[in-house]
C-alpha positions in Angstrom: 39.1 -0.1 20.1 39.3 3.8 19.3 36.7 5.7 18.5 38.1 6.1 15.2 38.9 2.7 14.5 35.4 2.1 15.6 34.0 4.4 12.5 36.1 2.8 10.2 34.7 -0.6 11.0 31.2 0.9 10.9 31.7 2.7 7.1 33.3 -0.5 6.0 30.4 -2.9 7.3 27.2 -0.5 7.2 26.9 -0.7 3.4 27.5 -4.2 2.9 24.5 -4.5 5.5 22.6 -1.8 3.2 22.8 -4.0 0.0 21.9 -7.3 1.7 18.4 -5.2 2.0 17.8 -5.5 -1.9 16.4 -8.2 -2.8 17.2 -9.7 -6.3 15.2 -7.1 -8.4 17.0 -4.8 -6.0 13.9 -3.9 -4.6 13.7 -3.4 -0.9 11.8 -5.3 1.7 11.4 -4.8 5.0 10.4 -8.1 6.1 13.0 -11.3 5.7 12.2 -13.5 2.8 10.0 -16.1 4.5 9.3 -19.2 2.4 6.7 -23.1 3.4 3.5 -22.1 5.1 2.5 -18.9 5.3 -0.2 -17.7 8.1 -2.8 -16.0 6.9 -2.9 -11.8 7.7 -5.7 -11.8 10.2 -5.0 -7.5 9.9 -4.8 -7.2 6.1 -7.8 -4.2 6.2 -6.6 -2.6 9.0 -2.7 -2.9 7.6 -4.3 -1.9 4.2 -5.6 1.3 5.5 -2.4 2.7 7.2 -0.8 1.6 4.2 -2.8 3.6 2.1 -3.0 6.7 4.6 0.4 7.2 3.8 0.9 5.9 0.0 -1.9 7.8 -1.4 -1.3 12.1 -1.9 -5.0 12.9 -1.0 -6.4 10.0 1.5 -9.5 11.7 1.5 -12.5 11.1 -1.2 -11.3 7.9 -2.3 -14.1 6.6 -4.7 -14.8 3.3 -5.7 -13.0 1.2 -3.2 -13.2 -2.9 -3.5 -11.1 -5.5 -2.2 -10.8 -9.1 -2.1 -9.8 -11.4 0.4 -6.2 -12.9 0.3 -5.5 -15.7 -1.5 -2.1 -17.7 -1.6 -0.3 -16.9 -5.2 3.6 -17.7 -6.0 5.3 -14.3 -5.1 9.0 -14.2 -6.6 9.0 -17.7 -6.4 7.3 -18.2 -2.9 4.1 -18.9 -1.4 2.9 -15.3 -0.1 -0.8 -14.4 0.6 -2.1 -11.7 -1.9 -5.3 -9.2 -1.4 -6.0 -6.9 -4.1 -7.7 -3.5 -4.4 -8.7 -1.5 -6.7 -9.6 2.3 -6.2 -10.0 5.8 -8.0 -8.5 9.0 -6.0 -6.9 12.5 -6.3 -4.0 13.0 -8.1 -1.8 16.5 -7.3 -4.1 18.4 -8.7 -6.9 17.7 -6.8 -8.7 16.1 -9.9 -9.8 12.3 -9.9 -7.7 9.3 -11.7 -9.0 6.1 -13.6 -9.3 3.3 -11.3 -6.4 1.6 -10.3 -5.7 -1.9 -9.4 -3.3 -3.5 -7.2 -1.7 -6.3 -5.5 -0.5 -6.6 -2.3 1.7 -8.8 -1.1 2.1 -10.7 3.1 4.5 -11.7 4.2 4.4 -13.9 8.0 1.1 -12.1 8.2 2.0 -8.4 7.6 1.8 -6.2 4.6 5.1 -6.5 2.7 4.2 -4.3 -0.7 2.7 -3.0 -3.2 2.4 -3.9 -6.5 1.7 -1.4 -9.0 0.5 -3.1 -11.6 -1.9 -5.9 -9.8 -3.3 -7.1 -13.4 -1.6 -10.7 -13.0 -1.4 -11.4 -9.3 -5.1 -10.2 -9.6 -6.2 -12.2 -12.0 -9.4 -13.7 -11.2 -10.2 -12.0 -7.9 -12.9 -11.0 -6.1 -13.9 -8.2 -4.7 -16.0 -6.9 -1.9 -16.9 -2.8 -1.2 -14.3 -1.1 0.8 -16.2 1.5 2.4 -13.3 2.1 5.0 -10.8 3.3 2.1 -13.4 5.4 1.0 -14.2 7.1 4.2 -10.3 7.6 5.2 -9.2 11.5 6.7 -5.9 12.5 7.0 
């Protein structure tokens, strides 16, 4: 095949394997929608942590850390474990925001996202201190 026969094929197929990535609320996952038993995520602090190293804008001086241990809740329709957090830290400006809370979802045993607004999956948790959240550099 020629080369640019070659990157015709790729610009027809490339997107249509883009779009298969969206899932039905066209949100994307990066793990395969797994469905039956799910094993539990042996690494959920440690995934939690890099995770949150990256998703938060200041890492450092996080106050008021908790988490729970995951439980198995109906996720879009499957069985996913869920752990929930809640939190306070710096916003741009350096200055402290009201505690947040939220859900996060596993998927085969790895962190698969983040839920913004945790109120229902965490309904009824419980949570532990999360000393390591609070003690993260950059």
């Amino acid at each position: 095949m020629s080369l640019k026969k070659s990157a015709r094929v790729i610009a027809i197929i490339l997107p249509i394997g883009l779009c298969a990535c969206g899932g039905p609320s066209g949100n994307i996952s990066f793990i395969e929608s797994a469905s039956g038993n799910q094993p539990f995520p042996t690494n959920y602090r440690t995934d939690l942590l890099a995770f949150m190293r990256t998703y938060l804008n200041d890492p450092v001086g996080v106050r008021g850390a908790s988490i729970s241990e995951p439980v198995q809740r109906t996720v879009g329709g499957s069985p996913r474990y869920v752990s929930c957090i809640r939190y306070s830290a710096k916003d741009f400006n350096g200055r402290y925001t009201p505690q947040q809370e939220r859900g996060v979802a596993f998927v085969d045993g790895r962190l698969d996202r983040v839920v913004e607004n945790g109120a229902e999956l965490c309904a009824g948790a419980t949570y532990v201190a999360f000393p390591e959240l609070e003690k993260m550099s950059r």
